[in-house]
N, C-alpha and C positions, 0 to 999 in steps of 0.2 A: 617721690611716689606720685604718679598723676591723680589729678583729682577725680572723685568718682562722681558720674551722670555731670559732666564738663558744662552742659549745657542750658541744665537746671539753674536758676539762682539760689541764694542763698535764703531759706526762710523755714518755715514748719512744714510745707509742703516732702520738700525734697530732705528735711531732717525723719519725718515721719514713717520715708519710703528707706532711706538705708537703714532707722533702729528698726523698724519691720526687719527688714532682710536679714539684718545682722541676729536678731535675737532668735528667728528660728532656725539658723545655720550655724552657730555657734554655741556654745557652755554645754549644759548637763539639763538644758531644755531644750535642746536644739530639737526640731520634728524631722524625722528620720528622710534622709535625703527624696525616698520614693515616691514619697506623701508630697512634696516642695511641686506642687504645679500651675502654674498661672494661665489664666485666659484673659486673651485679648479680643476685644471689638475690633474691625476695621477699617471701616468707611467713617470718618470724623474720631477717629480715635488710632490709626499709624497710618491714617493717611490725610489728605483732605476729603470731601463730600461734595463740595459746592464748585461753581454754581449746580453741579446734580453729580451724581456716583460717578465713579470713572467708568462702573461696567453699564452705565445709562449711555455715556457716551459713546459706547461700543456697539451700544443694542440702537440707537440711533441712527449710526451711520448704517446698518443692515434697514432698517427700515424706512431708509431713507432711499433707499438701493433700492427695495422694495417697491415703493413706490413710484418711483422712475421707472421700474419694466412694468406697474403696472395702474395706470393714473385713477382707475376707479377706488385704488388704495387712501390718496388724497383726502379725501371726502370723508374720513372716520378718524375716530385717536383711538392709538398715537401717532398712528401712520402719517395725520391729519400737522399733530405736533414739528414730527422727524422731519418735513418737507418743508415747511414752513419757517423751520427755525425758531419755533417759538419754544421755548426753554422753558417762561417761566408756567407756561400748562403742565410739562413734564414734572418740573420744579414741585410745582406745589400738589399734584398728583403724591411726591412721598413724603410733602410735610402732612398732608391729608392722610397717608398711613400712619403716621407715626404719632400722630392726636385719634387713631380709631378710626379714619373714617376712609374704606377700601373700596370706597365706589370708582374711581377712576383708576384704581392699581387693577382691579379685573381685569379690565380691557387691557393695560399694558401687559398683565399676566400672562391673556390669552393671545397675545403679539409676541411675546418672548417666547412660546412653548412653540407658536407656529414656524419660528425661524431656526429651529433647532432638532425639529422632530425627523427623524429617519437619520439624522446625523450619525457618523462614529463620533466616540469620543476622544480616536489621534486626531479626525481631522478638525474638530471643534477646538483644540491643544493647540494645533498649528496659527488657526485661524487667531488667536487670541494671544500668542507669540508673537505675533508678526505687529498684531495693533500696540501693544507693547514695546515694541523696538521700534514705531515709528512712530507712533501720536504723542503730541504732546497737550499739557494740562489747557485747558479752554480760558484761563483769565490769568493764568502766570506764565504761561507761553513758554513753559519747558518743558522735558521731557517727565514722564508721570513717575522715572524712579527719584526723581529731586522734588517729588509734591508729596513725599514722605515727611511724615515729624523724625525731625532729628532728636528731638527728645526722648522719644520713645524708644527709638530705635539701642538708644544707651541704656534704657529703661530693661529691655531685652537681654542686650548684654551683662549687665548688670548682674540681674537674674539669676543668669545664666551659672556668669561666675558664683552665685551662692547655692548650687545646685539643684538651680529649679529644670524643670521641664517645658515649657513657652507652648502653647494653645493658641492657634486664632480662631473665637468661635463668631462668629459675623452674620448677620443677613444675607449677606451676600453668596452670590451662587458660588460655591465649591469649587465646580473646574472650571472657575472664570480666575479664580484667585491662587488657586495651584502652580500654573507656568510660572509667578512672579515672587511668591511667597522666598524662594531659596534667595534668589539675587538680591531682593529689596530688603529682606528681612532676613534672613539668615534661618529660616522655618522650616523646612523637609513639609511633602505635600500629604503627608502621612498625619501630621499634626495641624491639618486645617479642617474646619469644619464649619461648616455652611451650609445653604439652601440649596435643596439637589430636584433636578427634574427628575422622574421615573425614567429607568434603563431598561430593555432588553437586550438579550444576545440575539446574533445574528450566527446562527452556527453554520452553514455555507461559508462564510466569509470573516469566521474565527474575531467575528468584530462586537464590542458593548456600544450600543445603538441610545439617542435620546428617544425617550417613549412621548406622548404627547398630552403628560398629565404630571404634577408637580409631584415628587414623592413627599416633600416636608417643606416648608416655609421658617427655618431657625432663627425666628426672631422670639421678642417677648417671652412666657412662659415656655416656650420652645424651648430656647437654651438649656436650663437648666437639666430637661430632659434630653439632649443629644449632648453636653458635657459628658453625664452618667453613660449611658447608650456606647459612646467612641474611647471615654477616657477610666471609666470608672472610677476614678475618685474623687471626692471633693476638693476644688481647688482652695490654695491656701489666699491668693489675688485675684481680683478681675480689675478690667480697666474696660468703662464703656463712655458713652458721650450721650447718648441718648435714653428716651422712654422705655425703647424695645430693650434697652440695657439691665432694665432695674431686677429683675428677676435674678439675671444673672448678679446685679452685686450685691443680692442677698441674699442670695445661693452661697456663696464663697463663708458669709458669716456663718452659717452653722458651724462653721469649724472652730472652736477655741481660740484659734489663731488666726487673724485674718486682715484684710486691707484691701476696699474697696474704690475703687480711686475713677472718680467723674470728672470728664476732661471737657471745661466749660470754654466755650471759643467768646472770648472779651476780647480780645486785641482787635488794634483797628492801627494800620499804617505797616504791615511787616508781612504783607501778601495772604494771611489764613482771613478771611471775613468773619467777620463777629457778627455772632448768631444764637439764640436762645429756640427759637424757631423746633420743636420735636423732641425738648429736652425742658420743656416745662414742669413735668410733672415729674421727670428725676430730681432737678433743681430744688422742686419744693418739699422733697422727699429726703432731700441729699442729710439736712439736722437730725430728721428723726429718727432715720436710719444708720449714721454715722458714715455717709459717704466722706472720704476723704476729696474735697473739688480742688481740682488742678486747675486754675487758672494762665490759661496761654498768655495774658498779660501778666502776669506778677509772675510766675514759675517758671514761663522759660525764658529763657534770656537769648535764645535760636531758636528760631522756629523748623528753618528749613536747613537742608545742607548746603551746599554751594554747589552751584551747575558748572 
């Protein structure tokens, strides 16, 4: 019988994750298959982050585009950033959100709404297919479906096999993460849920348009709220990496049954950078709240799959 999560080591970590599975999928306390749902984070949690999001890299090269037809762009961020190549202003732009402090994400907000507005959203799909099938990760120099945790990804399956139902709820925008969710993760785009710009219809042209104003930002206290809002029930797992996470993995605990699991990036020499950087105040939170912390150094024993 193959061994289950292959990729996990052997410790409390990964003993803690199948007696979880196993006790509420199995006996005369099993919780009824329906109830079985888990959510996942995804930017630093089934994928990598660094050195910035994969959809920053995306939103960069458009602003960078940007910039080139229009050079008075240059002169301000992020536009200022995208052109320049300077990384680490973008960089720390979302370590700056993710300690509270949204003074330089405005401006990238108000850059990201601008590049998108009047948009359909096939052709926004297409556009975002295509970076996807060609770009690859900025410091591992492969393509971005091998800059997935292969851990998780078993983690997933896993699950799956104990009849849960698998949630990715993330910061990240919605249908940025929709085209890639099925191939990378095995996820239908029905069960993603994210930060969404405001839509209108275009009824001339039978098309759903971006509007040029955010409808929701799902991070922090968010989640908990568009979990309920998309999924309706409380989930029985979360798995996040970060601060914007914490909500959600003490959301999951109201349930009786439950397993919140914080995926802390320590390793250093096996391609994921090790980082505490936006995960300070989960980290310090993780004892008293009974986060279960996954150490990428002691718990996996793969990080990535094989390109």
């Amino acid at each position: 019988m193959p061994r289950a999560l292959p990729s996990w080591s052997d410790g409390p970590t990964r003993d803690a994750i199948i007696a979880f599975a196993t006790s509420v999928s199995s006996g005369p306390d099993a919780v009824p298959e329906a109830e079985r749902v888990a959510v996942f984070d995804n930017d630093g949690t089934l994928w990598t982050e660094k050195p910035m999001p994969t959809q920053l890299h995306f939103i960069v090269e458009q602003w960078k585009a940007a910039a080139d037809a229009d050079p008075s762009l240059a002169e301000q961020q992020p536009y200022k950033a995208a052109a320049s190549g300077d990384l680490a202003w973008l960089g720390a732009a979302i370590d700056k959100h993710y300690n509270g402090d949204d003074s330089d994400l405005h401006a990238m907000v108000g850059a990201i709404l601008a590049s998108t507005a009047g948009e359909s959203v096939d052709d926004y799909e297409a556009q975002v297919a295509m970076f996807y099938r060609d770009a690859q990760h900025l410091t591992l120099h492969r393509p971005y479906r091998f800059a997935i945790y292969q851990p998780m990804i078993e983690l997933l399956r896993f699950l799956e096999a104990h009849g849960f139902a698998c949630y990715i709820v993330s910061g990240g925008d919605r249908d940025f993460m929709r085209p890639m969710t099925v191939e990378y993760y095995g996820i239908p785009p029905e069960r993603v849920v994210g930060s969404a710009v405001g839509l209108t219809y275009d009824d001339d042209a039978t098309a759903v348009r971006y509007g040029s104003t955010f409808d929701f930002m799902d991070d922090g206290p968010e989640k908990p709220i568009r979990i309920w809002s998309r999924i309706g029930r409380r989930p029985l797992l979360a798995a996040g990496n970060s601060n914007g996470d914490v909500p959600m993995l003490r959301y999951v605990q109201g349930h009786p049954r439950s397993l919140s699991l914080l995926i802390r990036h320590d390793d250093d020499g096996r391609g994921d950078a090790p980082y505490d950087t936006g995960a300070e105040q989960a980290l310090a939170a993780a004892s008293d709240h009974g986060f279960t912390v996954v150490s990428v150094k002691r718990d996996w024993s793969t990080v990535f799959p094989e390109a």
